[in-house]
N, C-alpha and C positions, 0 to 999 in steps of 0.2 A: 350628814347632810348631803344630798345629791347634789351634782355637777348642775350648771344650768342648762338649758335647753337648747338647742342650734334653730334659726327660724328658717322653714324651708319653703318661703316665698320671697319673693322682692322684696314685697315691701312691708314685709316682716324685718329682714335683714338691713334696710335704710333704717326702721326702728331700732334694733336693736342696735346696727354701729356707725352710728350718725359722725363722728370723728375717731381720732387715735384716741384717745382717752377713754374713749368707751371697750374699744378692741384693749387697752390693758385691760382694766379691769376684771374682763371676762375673761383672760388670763388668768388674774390672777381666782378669780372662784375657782377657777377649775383647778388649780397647783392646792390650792388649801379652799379645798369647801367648806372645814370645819374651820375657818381664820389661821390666821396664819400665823408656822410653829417655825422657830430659826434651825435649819437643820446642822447645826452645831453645838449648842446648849439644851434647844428645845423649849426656848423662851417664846412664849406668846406675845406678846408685843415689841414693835417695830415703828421706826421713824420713815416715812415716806420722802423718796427723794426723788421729787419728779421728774428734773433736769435730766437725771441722768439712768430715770426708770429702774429706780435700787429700792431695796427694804433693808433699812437698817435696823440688826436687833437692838433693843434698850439695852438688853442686859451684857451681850458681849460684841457690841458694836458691829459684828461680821455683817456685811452685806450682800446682798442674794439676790438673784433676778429675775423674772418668771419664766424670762424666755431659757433661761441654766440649764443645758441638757439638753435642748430639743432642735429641731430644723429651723426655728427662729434664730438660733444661738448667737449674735454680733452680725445678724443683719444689718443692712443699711438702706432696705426695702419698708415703707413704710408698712407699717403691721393692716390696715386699712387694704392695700394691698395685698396681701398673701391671703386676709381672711376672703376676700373677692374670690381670688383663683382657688380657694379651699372649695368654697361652694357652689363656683360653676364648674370645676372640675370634677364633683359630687353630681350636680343639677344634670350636665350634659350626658344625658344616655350614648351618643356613636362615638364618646370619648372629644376628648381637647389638643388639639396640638399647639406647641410652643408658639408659633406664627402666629393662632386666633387668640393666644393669649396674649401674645403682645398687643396686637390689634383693641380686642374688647380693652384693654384696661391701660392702653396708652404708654407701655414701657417703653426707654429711651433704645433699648436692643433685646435683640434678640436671646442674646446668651443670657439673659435675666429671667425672661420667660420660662429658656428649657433650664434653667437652675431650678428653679421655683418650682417645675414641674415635677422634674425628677424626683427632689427632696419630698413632695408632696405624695408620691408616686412609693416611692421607699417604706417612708413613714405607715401607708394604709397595708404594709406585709405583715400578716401578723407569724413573727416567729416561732408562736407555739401551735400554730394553726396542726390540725390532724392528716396524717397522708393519704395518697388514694387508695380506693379498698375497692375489692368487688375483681369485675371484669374490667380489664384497662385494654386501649388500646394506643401500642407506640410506632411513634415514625418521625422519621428526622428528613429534612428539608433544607436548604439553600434561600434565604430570605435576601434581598440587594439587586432581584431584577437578572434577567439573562447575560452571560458574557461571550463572547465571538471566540475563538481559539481554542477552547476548552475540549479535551477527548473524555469522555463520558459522564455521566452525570453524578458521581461521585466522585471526582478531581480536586484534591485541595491546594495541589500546589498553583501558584498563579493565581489565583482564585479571590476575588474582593467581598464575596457574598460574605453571607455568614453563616456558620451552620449550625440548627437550631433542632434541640431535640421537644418531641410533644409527648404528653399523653394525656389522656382523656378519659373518663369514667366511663362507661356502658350504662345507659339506664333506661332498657326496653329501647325503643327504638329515639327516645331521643338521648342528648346528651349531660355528664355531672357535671364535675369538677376538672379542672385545668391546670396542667401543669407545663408551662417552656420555659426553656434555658439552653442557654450559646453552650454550645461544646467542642472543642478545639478539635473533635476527630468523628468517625463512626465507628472503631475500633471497640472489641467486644469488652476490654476493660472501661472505656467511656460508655456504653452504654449501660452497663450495668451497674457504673457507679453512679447514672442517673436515675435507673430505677428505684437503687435499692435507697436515695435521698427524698425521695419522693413518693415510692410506693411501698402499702406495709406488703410485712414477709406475708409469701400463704398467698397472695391474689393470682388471679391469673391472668397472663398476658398473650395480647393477641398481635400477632406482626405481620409483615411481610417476610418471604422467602430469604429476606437478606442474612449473609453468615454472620454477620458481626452478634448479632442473637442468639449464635449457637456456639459449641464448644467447648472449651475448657474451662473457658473465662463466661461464658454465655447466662442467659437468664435461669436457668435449670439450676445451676452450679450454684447461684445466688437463691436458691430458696423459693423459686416462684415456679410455678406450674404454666409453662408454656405449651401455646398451643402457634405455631406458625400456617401461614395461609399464603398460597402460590396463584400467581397472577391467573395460568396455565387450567389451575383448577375451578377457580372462581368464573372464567368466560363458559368452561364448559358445561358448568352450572346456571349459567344463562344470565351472570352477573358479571359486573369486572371493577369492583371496587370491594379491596380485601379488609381497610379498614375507612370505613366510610365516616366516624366519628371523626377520628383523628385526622382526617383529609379537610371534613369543614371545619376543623379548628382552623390548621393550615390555612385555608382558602379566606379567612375573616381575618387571622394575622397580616397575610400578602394586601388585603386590601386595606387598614389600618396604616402599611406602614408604605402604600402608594399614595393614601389621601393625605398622610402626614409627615410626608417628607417634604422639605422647606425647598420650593421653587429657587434658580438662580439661574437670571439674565443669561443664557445663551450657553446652557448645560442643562441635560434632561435629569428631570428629578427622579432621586432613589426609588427603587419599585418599579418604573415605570420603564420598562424595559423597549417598549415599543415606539416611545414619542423618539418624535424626529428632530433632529439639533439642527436649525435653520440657523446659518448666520448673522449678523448681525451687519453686516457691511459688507459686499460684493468682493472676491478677489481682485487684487488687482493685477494688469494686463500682464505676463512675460517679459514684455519690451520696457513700460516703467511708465509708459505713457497713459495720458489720460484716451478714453474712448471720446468720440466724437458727439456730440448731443445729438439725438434722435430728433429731426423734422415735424411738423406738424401734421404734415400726412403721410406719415409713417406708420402711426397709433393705430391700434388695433379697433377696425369696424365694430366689436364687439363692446367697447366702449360706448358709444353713440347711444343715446334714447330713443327710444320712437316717435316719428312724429319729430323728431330735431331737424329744422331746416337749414343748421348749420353742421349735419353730417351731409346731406346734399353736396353743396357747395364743397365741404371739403374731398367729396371722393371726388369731384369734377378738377379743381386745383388740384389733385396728387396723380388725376390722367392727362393733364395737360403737362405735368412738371416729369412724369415717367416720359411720355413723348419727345418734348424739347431735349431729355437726355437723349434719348436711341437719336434724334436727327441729329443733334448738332451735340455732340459727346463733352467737345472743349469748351462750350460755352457756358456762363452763369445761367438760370432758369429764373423765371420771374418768383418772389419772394426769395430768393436768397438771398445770404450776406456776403457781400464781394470781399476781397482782401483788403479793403477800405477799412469796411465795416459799414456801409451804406446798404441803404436795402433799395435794388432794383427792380425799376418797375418793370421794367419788359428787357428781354434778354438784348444784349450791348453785340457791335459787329466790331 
């Protein structure tokens, strides 16, 4: 008997899991299509305990639970929930981040969101998947946005980015299958032990002039037919991008992981190397003191509307109140506040 079907509309998906009760059930079709077998004796019939979402066998009492083994496993998420972010994590083509998930579907925080995501994110890897074949092309990268101090572009000490190796199928002039993973170095044993997890023996691989590619330890040495490509040669060829696949893999991860990096109050978000960190509150003075509150006609003319006939008046009061300072330096000016705190109408002798 086949699994049941996923609905891949709205209001498909409101049919089919109108409550939690419904998301079991479809649980459980899917754990046992053909009913359900106790997987300890092998007994086909079970006492249902709904309280506490268990199948109990008749025959040797063991109880079982659909969610046994899977990224459900002793959640405390309602299931109503996770199937929601199963299928707009699915639905969403430019991808989901943990934020819009909390957002669409009302989570209390955020760390619930990027749980859910992750686990859901894991779950669709499929471990027996085939590796890449053909013409690859590799190149490894710095993901986390620019850093100030840093002496060349392969620096790892000091360093907050992260360093991610890529590779990419060749297919005519567009592109296959995809392959990144964090690697702790760019050293010619890490790269080749990313290859050789990821790409079968026999392909051929296309790089940059970088050494960690070559050698001892290099792609040659591991089985694969390399062919390397120099910046030097590619410009004098009247092009200057040597692996152009593997550059817009890169160039879709950096933007991925700029739109999807979680904003925070008065720190620039990951990726985004170039926003400007505006404070939040003015420094305050050297001295300890508060500044003085700025005037009414002090305010920038710029301000003003057109056509206000109370910018008029006020540039006419801030040339009268400029003047009474240059004549009479020690005296109050009309609208100010005296050391009373009274407001004078015309300056006092």
């Amino acid at each position: 008997m086949p699994r049941p079907t996923y609905p891949r509309t709205v209001p498909e998906f409101n049919r089919f899991f109108p409550d939690e009760q419904a998301c079991l059930d479809y649980l459980a079709a899917c754990r046992w299509p053909d009913g359900f077998r106790c997987p300890r004796c092998g007994h086909d019939e079970a006492f249902v305990l709904p309280r506490r979402r268990l199948w109990q066998c008749k025959s040797c009492a063991y109880q079982v639970s659909v969610t046994a083994g899977t990224i459900l496993h002793r959640t405390r998420t309602s299931l109503l929930t996770w199937f929601w972010a199963a299928y707009w994590m699915t639905a969403h083509k430019p991808g989901l981040s943990a934020l819009q998930l909390q957002h669409m579907l009302g989570l209390p925080s955020y760390a619930t969101a990027w749980l859910i995501l992750h686990k859901l994110r894991r779950a669709m890897v499929n471990a027996n998947r085939e590796p890449l074949a053909g013409t690859i092309e590799i190149d490894e990268t710095f993901i986390g946005g620019e850093q100030l101090g840093l002496r060349g572009g392969r620096q790892l000490v000091d360093r907050k980015a992260l360093l991610v190796a890529v590779a990419v199928e060749v297919r005519g002039e567009g592109s296959g299958r995809c392959r990144i993973e964090v690697i702790p170095d760019a050293a010619a044993p890490t790269l080749s032990g990313f290859i050789v997890r990821n790409v079968r023996l026999g392909s051929t691989i296309l790089s940059d002039g970088y050494r960690g590619y070559t050698g001892e330890h290099g792609v040659i040495a591991s089985g694969y037919v390399h062919l390397p490509r120099t910046q030097e040669s590619f410009r004098l060829a009247g092009t200057e991008d040597v692996v152009p696949h593997a550059h817009r893999a890169i160039s879709n991860l950096e933007g991925l992981a700029a739109r999807h990096a979680p904003r925070r109050r008065g720190r620039p978000s990951a990726g985004l190397s170039r926003r400007v960190r505006v404070p939040l509150e003015p420094p305050a003075p050297p001295d300890g003191r508060l500044p003085d509150a700025p005037r009414a006609w002090d305010r920038s003319p710029a301000l003003d509307l057109p056509g206000d006939p109370r910018a008029a008046a006020g540039r006419r009061h801030a040339a009268a109140a400029r003047s009474q300072d240059r004549d009479h330096p020690g005296r109050p000016t009309v609208g100010r506040m005296t050391h009373q705190g009274q407001i004078g109408s015309e300056s006092t002798g």
